[in-house]
C-alpha positions, -999 to +999 in steps of 0.1 A: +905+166-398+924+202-396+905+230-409+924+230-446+911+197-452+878+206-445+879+237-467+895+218-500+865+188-492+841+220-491+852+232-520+849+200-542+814+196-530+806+229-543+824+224-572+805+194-583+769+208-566+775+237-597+791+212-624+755+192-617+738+223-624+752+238-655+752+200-666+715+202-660+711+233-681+730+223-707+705+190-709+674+213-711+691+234-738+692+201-757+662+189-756+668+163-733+658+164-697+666+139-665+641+110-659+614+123-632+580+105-628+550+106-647+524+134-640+495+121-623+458+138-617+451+145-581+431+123-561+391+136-561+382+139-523+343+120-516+327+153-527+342+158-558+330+127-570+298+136-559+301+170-580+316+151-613+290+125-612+265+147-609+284+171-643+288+138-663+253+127-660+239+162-665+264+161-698+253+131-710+220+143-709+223+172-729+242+153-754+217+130-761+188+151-757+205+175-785+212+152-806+175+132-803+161+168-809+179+171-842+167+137-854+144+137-887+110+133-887+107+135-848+070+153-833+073+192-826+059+186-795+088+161-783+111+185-800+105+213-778+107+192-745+143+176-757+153+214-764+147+222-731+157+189-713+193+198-729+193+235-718+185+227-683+210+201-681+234+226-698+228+251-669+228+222-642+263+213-655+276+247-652+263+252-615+280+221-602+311+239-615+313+222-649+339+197-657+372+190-639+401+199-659+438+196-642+459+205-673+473+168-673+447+150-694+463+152-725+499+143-710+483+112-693+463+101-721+498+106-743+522+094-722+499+061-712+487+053-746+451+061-733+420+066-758+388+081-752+360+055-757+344+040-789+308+033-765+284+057-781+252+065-765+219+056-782+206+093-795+169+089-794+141+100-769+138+069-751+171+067-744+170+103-733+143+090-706+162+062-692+196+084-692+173+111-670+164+084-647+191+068-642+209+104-635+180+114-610+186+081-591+224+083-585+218+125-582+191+115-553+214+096-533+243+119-538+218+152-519+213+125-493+252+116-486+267+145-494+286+161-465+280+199-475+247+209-471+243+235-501+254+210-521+231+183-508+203+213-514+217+220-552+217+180-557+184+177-547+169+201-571+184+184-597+177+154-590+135+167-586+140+187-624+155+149-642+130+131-623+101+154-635+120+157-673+123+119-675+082+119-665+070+143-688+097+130-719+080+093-708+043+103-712+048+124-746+070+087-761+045+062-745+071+051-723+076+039-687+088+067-670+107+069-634+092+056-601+094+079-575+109+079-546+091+071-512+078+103-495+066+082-458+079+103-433+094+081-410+079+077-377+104+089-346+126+057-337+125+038-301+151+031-284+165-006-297+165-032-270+201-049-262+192-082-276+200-109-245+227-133-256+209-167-276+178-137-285+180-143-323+145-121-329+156-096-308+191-095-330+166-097-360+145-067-348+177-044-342+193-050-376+157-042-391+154-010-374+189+003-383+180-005-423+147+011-420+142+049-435+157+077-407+136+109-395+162+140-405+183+150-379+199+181-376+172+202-380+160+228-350+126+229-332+120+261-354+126+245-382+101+218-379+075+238-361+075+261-398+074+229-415+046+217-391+031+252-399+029+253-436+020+216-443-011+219-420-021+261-435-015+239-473-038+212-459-066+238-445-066+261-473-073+231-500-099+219-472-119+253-479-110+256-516-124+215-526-156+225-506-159+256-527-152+239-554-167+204-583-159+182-605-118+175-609-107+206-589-125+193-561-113+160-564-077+171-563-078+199-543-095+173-513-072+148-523-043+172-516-060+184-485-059+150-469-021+142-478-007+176-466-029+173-432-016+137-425+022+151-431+019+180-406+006+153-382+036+130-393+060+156-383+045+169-357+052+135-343+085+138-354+094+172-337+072+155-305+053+183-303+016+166-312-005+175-282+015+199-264+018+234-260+045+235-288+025+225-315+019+253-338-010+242-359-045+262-353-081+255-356-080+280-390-059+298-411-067+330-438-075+323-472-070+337-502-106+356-515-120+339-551-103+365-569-074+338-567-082+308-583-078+274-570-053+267-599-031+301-587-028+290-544-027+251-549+002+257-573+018+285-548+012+263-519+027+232-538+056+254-548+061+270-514+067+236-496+094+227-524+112+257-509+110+249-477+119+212-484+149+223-500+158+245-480+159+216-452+179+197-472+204+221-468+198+216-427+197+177-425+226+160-417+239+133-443+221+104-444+194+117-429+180+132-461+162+111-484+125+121-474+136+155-473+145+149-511+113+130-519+091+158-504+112+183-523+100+160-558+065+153-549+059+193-535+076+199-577+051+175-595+016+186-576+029+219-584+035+211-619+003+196-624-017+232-609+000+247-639+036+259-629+063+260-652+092+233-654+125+249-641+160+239-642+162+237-604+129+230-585+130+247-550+158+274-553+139+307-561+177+325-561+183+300-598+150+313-612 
C-alpha cells in the first residue's frame, strides 16, 4: 500500500470516529441514549456483610422498640427500657457506619421492577426481646469471625449491650430471655495423635478435638499475664470483702471470689505459666479501705475485666474469640447487678 492510500484510509477512519461522535451527541440531546448495561451495586467484601448485618439488626431493633414504646396502655416502667433499647440501638447503628447507600437503589429497584417488602415486624415488647436475641447471637459470632480486630472489639460490645437489653426487657414482660453464651475457658490443646490407618477412635477423637471450643490465640505473654493479674487481684479482693461482709453481699461477693480465682488459674494454664517463675499472681493484693463499699469495687472490678476482655478481643485472632466475647458479657451482667448503669457499648470506656 503506497503512502497516499494509507493517508485517504486514515482519513475515512477519522472521519467516521467524529461522525460516531457528533452522532452520539446528537442522541443525548434527544433524549435517547445508546444501549449500555444495567447499573449494578458493588459486591460487599466478607466484612461488609459483617458491618450491614450488624446495622440491620441494630435497625430493626430500634424500630420495633419505638414503635412498642408508643403502644397504648403499655407499663411506664417497660416504657422507659424500650426508650432506651431504641436509643442505644440508634447510636450502635451509627458507629458501625450506618447504612450502605451506593446511589443505585432506586435505579435497580426501577429498572428491575423491585419492591420493598410487605413482611412487617410484630411491634410489641416481646417481640422486641426475641429481635434482641436473635441480633446478639448473629452479632456474637460476627466479633468472633471477623477479620479486623476493632471491629471484632466494637461487635462484641454490642453484642454484650442486646444480650443484657433482651435480659432486662425479658424479666420486666415475664418472658424467657436469652441464654448466654458459654464462658469455660478452654483448657490449652495436646497435640492430636495421627490416627494409624483402620484406627476409627483415634479418627473419632481428632475430629472431636478440632470441633471443640479454642483457647485465643494471638495474644502475647503480657497480655495474659495482666489478664492472669487482674482476675486473680478481682478474686482476692471479693475474698476479703465476703469475709467482711453478711447476709446477700456475702453470698455474692464469695460466690464471685471463687469464679474469678478459678479463671486466673484457667488462664494461667493457658499462658503455661501455673507454677513457674512467670506467674504473676501473689499471696495478697491492696484493698480498698470501708470507705468504699462492697457495692462501689465489686461493680469497678466487674467493669474493669469487661475492659480488658474487650480490649482482647481486639488482640485474638479470628475464630479464636468466642470466650473472649462471653467473658466480655458475663464481666457486663455481674457488673450490672453491683449497681452500674446499662450503656450502649459494654467495655469501650472511649463510647461512654
Amino acid at each position: 500500500m503506497n503512502a497516499s492510500n494509507r493517508t485517504a484510509r486514515t482519513r475515512r477512519r477519522s472521519g467516521l470516529t467524529a461522525l460516531a461522535l457528533t452522532c452520539a451527541i446528537i442522541l443525548s440531546g434527544c433524549g435517547l441514549r445508546l444501549e449500555t448495561p444495567p447499573p449494578t451495586e458493588p459486591v460487599p467484601d466478607a466484612a461488609e456483610v459483617l458491618r450491614r448485618t450488624a446495622v440491620a439488626d441494630a435497625l430493626l431493633v430500634a424500630d420495633q422498640a419505638t414503635a412498642a414504646a408508643e403502644t397504648d396502655g403499655i407499663e411506664p416502667a417497660i416504657e422507659s427500657e424500650l426508650t432506651e433499647i431504641a436509643e442505644s440501638a440508634t447510636v450502635q447503628a451509627e458507629q458501625l457506619g450506618g447504612e450502605y447507600d451506593s446511589g443505585l437503589g432506586d435505579i435497580v429497584s426501577e429498572g428491575s421492577g423491585a419492591s420493598p417488602s410487605a413482611h412487617v415486624q410484630e411491634q410489641t415488647p416481646r417481640a422486641v426481646v426475641a429481635s434482641l436475641r436473635d441480633a446478639a447471637t448473629r452479632t456474637r459470632a460476627a466479633a468472633d469471625q471477623a477479620q479486623s480486630g476493632p471491629l471484632g472489639r466494637l461487635l462484641a460490645s454490642i453484642s454484650t449491650s442486646q444480650t443484657q437489653q433482651a435480659r432486662e426487657l425479658a424479666q420486666l414482660t415475664d418472658v424467657k430471655g436469652p441464654a448466654l453464651p458459654s464462658t469455660q475457658i478452654p483448657e490449652p490443646a495436646d497435640p492430636a495423635p495421627q490416627p494409624s490407618e483402620g484406627d476409627e477412635d483415634a479418627a473419632t477423637q481428632a475430629a472431636a478435638a478440632s470441633e471443640a471450643p479454642v483457647a485465643p490465640t494471638g495474644l502475647s505473654a503480657e497480655d495474659l499475664s495482666a489478664l492472669i493479674l487482674a482476675e486473680d487481684t478481682a478474686g482476692y479482693a471479693l475474698e476479703v470483702r465476703a469475709a467482711q461482709s453478711s447476709g446477700d453481699t456475702r453470698t455474692r461477693a464469695h460466690d464471685r471470689a471463687e469464679l474469678h480465682r478459678a479463671r486466673a488459674q484457667a488462664w494461667a494454664l493457658v499462658a503455661g505459666v501455673d507454677g513457674t517463675d512467670q506467674d504473676p499472681r501473689r499471696v495478697a493484693y491492696d484493698v480498698p479501705g470501708s470507705e468504699t463499699p462492697t457495692t462501689d469495687l465489686a461493680r469497678d472490678l466487674e467493669t474493669g475485666l469487661a475492659q480488658d476482655y474487650a480490649t482482647l478481643v481486639g488482640l485474638a485472632e479470628p475464630g479464636t474469640r468466642a470466650v473472649l466475647v462471653a467473658l466480655l458479657t458475663d464481666s457486663t451482667l455481674s457488673a450490672a447487678r453491683w449497681g452500674a448503669p446499662a450503656v450502649p457499648f459494654p467495655g469501650l470506656p472511649e463510647q461512654a
